[in-house]
C-alpha positions as CSV (number, residue, x, y, z in Angstrom):
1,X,24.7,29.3,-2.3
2,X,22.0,25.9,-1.6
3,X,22.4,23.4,-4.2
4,X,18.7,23.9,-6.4
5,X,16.9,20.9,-5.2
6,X,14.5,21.8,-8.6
7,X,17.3,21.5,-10.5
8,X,18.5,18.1,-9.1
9,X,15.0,16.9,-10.1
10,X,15.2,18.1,-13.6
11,X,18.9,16.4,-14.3
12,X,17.3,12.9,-13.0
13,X,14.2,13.2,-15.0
14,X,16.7,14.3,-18.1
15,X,19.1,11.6,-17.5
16,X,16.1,8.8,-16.9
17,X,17.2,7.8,-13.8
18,X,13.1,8.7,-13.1
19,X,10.0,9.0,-14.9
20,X,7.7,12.4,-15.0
21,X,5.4,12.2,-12.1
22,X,2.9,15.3,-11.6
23,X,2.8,14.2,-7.8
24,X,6.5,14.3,-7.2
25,X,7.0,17.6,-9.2
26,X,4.4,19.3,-6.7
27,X,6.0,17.9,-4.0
28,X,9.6,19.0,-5.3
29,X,8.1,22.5,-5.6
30,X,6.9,22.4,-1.9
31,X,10.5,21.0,-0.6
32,X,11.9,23.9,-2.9
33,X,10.5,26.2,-0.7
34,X,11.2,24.7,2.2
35,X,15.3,24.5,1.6
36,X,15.1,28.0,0.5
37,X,13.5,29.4,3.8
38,X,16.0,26.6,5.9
39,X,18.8,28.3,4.0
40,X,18.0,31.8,5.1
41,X,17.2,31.4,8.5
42,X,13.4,32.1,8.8
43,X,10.6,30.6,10.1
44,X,9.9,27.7,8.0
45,X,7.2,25.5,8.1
46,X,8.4,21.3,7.5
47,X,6.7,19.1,5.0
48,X,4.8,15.8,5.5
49,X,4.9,13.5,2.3
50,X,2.0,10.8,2.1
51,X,1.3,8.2,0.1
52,X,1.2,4.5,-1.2
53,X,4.2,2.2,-1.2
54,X,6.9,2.9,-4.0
55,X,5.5,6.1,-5.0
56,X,9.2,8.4,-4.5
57,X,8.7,9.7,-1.1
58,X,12.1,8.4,0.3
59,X,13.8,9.8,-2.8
60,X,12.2,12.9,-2.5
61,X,13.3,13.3,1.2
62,X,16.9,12.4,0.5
63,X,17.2,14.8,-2.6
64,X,16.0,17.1,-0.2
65,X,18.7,16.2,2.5
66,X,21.3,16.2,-0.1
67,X,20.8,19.7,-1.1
68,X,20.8,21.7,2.8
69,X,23.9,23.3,3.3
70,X,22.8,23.6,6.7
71,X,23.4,21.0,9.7
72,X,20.4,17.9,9.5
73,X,19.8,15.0,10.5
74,X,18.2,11.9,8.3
75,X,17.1,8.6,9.7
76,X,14.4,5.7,9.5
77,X,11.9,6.2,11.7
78,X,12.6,3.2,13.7
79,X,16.1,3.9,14.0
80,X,15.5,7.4,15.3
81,X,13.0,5.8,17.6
82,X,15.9,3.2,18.9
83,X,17.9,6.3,19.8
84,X,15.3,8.4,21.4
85,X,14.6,5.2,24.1
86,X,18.4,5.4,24.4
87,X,18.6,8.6,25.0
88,X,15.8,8.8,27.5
89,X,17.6,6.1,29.5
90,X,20.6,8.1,29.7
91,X,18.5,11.4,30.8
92,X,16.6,9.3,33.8
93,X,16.5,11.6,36.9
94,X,16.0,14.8,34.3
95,X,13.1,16.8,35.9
96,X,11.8,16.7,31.7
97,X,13.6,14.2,29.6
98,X,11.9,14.7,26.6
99,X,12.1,19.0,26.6
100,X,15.7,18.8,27.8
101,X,15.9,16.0,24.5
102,X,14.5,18.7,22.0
103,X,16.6,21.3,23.4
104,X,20.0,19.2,22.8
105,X,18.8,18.4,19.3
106,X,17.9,21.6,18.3
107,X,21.6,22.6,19.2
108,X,23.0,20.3,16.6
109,X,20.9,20.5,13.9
110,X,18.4,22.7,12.0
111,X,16.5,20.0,9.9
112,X,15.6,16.5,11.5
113,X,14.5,14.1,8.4
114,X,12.9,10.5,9.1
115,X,11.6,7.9,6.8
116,X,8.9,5.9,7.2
117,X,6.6,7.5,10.2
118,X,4.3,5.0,11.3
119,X,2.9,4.8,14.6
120,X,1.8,1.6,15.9
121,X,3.2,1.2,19.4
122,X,1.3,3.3,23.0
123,X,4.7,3.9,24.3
124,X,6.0,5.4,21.4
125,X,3.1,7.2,20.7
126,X,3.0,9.2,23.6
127,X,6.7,9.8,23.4
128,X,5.9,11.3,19.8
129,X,3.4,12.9,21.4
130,X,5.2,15.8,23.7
131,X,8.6,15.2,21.6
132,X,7.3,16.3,18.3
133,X,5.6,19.8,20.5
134,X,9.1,20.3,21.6
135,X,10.9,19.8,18.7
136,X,8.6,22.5,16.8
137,X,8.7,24.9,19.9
138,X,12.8,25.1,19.6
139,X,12.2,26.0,16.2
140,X,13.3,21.9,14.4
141,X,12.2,21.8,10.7
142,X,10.5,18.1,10.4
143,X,10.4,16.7,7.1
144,X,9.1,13.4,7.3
145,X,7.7,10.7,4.9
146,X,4.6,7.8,5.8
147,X,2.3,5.7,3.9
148,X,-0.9,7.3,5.9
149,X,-2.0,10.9,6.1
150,X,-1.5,12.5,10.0
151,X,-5.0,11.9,10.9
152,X,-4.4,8.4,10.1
153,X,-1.4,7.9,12.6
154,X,-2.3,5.6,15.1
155,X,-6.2,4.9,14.0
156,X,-7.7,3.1,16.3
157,X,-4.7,2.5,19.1
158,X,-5.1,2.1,22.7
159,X,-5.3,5.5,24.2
160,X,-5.1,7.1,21.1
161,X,-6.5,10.4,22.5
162,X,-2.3,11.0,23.5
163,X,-0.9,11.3,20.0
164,X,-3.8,13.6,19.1
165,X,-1.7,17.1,20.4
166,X,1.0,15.1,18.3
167,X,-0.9,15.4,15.1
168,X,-2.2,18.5,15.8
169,X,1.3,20.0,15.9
170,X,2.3,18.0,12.5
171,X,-0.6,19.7,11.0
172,X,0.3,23.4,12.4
173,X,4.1,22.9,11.8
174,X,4.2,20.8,8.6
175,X,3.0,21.3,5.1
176,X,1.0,18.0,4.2
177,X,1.9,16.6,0.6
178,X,0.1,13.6,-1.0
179,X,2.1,12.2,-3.5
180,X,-1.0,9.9,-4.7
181,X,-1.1,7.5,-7.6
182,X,-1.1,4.0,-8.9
183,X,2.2,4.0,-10.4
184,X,4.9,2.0,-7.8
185,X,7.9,3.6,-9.2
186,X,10.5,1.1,-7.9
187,X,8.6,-1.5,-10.4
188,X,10.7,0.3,-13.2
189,X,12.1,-2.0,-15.9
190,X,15.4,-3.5,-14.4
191,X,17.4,-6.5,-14.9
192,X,16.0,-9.7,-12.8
193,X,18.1,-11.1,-9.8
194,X,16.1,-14.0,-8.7
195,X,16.7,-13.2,-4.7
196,X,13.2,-15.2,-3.8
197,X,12.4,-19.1,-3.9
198,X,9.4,-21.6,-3.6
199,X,10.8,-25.0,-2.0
200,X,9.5,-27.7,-4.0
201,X,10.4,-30.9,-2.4
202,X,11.6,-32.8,-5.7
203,X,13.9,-30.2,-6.7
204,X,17.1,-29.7,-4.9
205,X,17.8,-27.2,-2.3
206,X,19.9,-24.1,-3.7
207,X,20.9,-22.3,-0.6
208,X,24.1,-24.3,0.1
209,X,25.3,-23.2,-3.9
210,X,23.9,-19.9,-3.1
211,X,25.8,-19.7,0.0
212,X,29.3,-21.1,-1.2
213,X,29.0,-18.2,-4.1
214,X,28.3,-15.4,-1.9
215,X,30.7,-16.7,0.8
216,X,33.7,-16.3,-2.3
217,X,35.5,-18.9,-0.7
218,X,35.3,-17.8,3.0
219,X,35.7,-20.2,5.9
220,X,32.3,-21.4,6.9
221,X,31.1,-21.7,10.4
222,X,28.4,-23.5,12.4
223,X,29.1,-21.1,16.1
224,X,25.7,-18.7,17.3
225,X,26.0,-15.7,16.3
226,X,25.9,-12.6,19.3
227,X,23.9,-10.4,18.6
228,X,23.4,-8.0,21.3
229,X,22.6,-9.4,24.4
230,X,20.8,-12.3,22.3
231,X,22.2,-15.4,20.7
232,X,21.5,-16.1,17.2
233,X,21.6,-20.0,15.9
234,X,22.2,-20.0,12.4
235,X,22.9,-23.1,9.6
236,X,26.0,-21.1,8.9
237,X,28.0,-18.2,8.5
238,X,30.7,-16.9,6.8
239,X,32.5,-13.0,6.9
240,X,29.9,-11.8,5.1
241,X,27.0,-14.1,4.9
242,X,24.6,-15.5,7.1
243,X,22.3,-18.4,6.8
244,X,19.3,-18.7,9.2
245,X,16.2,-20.2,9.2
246,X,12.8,-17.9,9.9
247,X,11.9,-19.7,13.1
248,X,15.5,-18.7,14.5
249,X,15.4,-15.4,12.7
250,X,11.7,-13.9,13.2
251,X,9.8,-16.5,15.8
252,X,12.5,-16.0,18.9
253,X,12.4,-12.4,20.6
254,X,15.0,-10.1,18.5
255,X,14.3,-6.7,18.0
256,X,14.9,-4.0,15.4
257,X,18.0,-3.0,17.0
258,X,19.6,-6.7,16.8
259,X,18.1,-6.6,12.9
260,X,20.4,-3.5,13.0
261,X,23.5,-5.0,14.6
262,X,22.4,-8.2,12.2
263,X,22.8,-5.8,8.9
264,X,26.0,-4.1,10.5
265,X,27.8,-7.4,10.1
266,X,26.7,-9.1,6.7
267,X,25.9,-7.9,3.5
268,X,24.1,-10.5,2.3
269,X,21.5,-12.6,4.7
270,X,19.9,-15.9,3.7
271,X,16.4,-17.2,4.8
272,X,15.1,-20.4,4.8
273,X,11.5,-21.6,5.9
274,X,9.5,-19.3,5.7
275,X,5.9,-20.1,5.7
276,X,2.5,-18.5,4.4
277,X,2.6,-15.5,6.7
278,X,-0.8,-14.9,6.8
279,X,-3.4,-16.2,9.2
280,X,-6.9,-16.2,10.4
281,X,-7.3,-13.5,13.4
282,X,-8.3,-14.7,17.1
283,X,-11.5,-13.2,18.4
284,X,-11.1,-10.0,20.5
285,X,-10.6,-10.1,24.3
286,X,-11.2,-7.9,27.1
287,X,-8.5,-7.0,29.0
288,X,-9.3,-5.9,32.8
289,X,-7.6,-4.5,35.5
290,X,-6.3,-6.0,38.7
291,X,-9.8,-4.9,40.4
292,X,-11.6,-7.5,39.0
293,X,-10.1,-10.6,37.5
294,X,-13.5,-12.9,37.6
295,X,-16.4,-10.8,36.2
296,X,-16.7,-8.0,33.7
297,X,-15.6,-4.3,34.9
298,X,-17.6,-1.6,32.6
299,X,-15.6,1.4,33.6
300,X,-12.2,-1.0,33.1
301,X,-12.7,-3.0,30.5
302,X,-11.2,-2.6,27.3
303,X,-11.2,-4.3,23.8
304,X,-7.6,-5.6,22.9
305,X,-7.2,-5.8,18.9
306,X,-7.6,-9.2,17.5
307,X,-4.8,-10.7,16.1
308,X,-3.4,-13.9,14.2
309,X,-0.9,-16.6,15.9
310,X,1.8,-15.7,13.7
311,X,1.6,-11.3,14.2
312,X,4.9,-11.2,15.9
313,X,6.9,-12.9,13.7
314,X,5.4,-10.9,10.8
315,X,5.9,-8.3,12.6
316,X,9.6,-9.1,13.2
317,X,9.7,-10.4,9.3
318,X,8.9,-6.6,8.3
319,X,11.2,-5.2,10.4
320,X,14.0,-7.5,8.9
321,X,13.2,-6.3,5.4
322,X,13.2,-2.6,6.4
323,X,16.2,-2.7,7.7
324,X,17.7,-5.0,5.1
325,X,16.1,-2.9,2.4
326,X,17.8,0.5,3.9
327,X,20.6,-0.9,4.5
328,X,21.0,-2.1,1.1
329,X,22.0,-5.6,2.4
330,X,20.6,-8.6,-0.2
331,X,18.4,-10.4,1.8
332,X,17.3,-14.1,0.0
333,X,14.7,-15.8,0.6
334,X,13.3,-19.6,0.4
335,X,9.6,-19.8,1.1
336,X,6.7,-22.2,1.1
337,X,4.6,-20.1,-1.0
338,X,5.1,-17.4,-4.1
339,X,5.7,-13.8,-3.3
340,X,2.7,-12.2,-4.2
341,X,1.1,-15.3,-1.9
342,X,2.9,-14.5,1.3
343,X,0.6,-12.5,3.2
344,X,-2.8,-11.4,2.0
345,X,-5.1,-10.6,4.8
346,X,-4.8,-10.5,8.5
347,X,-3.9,-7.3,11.0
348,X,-0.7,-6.2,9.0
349,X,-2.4,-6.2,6.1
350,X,-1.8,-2.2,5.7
351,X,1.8,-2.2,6.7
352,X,2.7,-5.4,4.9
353,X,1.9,-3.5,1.4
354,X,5.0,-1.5,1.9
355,X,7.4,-4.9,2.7
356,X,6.0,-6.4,-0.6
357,X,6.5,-3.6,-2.4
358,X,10.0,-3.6,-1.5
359,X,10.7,-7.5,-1.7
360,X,9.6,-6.7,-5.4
361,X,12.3,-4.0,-5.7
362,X,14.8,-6.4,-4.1
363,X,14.6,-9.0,-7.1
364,X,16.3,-6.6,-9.5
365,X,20.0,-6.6,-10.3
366,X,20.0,-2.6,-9.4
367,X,18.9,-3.2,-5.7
368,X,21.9,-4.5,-4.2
């Protein structure tokens, strides 16, 4: 008999572990319905939860996932992303990699469940794109959380016209849940762990206390770290514990899947350095084909987005505390400016709010 995922919500609300939200109670009724029809083996539509940072949708998902007593799948988005490209690579020289994907999927599990959806790269886009029509047409029930309702996904990216079949099939094959309000429920009253720094240049430096503490007498070391194919240069490392400084860390080329192999090793991560985020954008450029390097093509031309000096290491600085932050790996940080002053305006604006909302979270006692 499935495990009442109703009846999981009432015992957390009971026991305080949350607060009464009329949001997440609609959405619990919604996922209700859609365990129940997973259980019994009909046609069932997925759900789509949307809404602001810190407003449940993760915990929804995963009391979800935690009551199917059939075979599913959860990930983060980026993670199940990572595997995908892997998986493609293996499956070059299929007549139709992505179909032949689906179907192999679909014979493993029932429910695929992904956190975070957020759509921000043309090459995964159009990947989404068929692989989300194939998933739904081998019968995969998608239950899937994001800060932006579908018709949102991928505003204003290059070609965006390929993800539209994408969101079309999200909104055929998925019940849409906003789980709106103000509230940012990982704010809850909990006991302060000061994880977060200003460097103020008459004080002394508290990383190398910090360090020895949450080393617990380990052997230190000064060696690069591997991580991948790429070579990390940290200030030091112990078993557990690594000490880098944001210009090694988020301003050389590592990926999400090095972040990954990063929070695989340590549990705890230090970062020094790190400086106001935010910046003023560059002006817009055209970008043109190889048919006309010298003048200004019409039919060719197109408008690249306009972005700040400093995007790619913010971009790399968000997917550090993601991964961190699912991973449940401390992650401390000493900064040039306060918290709430990190980054205020530029491109990243949108998906920033979720990082901060999580650095919040991550000075409390409970996070780690």
């Amino acid at each position: 008999m499935a495990v009442d995922l109703t009846c999981r919500y009432h015992q957390a609300l009971s026991s305080g572990q949350i607060v009464a939200d009329p949001a997440q109670a609609r959405a619990v009724e919604v996922l209700q319905r859609c365990c129940e029809g997973v259980q019994r083996g009909i046609a069932t539509e997925g759900v789509y939860l949307w809404g602001p940072v810190g407003r449940g949708k993760t915990w929804l998902m995963d009391l979800f996932y935690r009551s199917l007593q059939v075979s599913a799948r959860r990930q983060h988005f980026h993670h199940f992303m990572a595997w995908v490209h892997q998986r493609l690579f293996q499956l070059s020289g299929t007549a139709d990699p992505l179909t032949t994907l689906a179907r192999q999927l679909a014979e493993d599990i029932r429910v695929l469940c992904f956190d975070e959806l957020f759509v921000s790269d043309i090459g995964d886009a159009i990947i989404l794109g068929r692989l989300f029509q194939a998933l739904f047409a081998e019968g995969v029930v998608i239950v899937a959380t994001s800060n932006q309702p579908p018709q949102q996904l991928y505003a204003e990216g290059f070609n965006r016209e390929r993800f539209l079949p994408a969101i079309s099939a999200i909104e055929r094959h998925m019940q849409t849940v906003a789980v709106a309000g103000e509230q940012d429920h990982r704010l809850h009253p909990g006991t302060a762990c000061q994880r977060y720094w200003v460097a103020e240049p008459r004080q002394s430096d508290p990383f190398p206390a910090l360090f020895q503490r949450l080393s617990e007498g380990a052997a230190a070391s000064l060696e690069p770290v591997q991580l991948g194919q790429r070579w990390l240069q940290p200030r030091r490392h112990s078993a557990g514990v690594l000490w880098c400084s944001f210009f090694e860390l988020c301003e050389q080329p590592f990926s999400a899947l090095e972040f990954m192999a990063l929070c695989d090793r340590f549990s705890a991560l230090m970062l020094d350095g790190v400086p106001q985020l935010g910046g003023v954008q560059r002006a817009g450029r055209i970008a043109r084909g190889t048919e006309d390097g010298a003048c200004r093509v019409e039919a060719g031309d197109r408008q690249l987005p306009a972005l700040a000096p400093r995007d790619d290491s913010v971009r790399r600085f968000i997917a550090l505390v993601d991964e961190c932050y699912d991973r449940r790996v401390a992650l401390y940080i000493q900064a040039e400016v306060p918290l709430e002053s990190l980054y205020t305006e530029g491109y990243l604006a949108f998906a920033y709010q979720r990082t901060l909302s999580r650095l919040r979270e991550m000075q409390l006692e409970r996070f780690a």
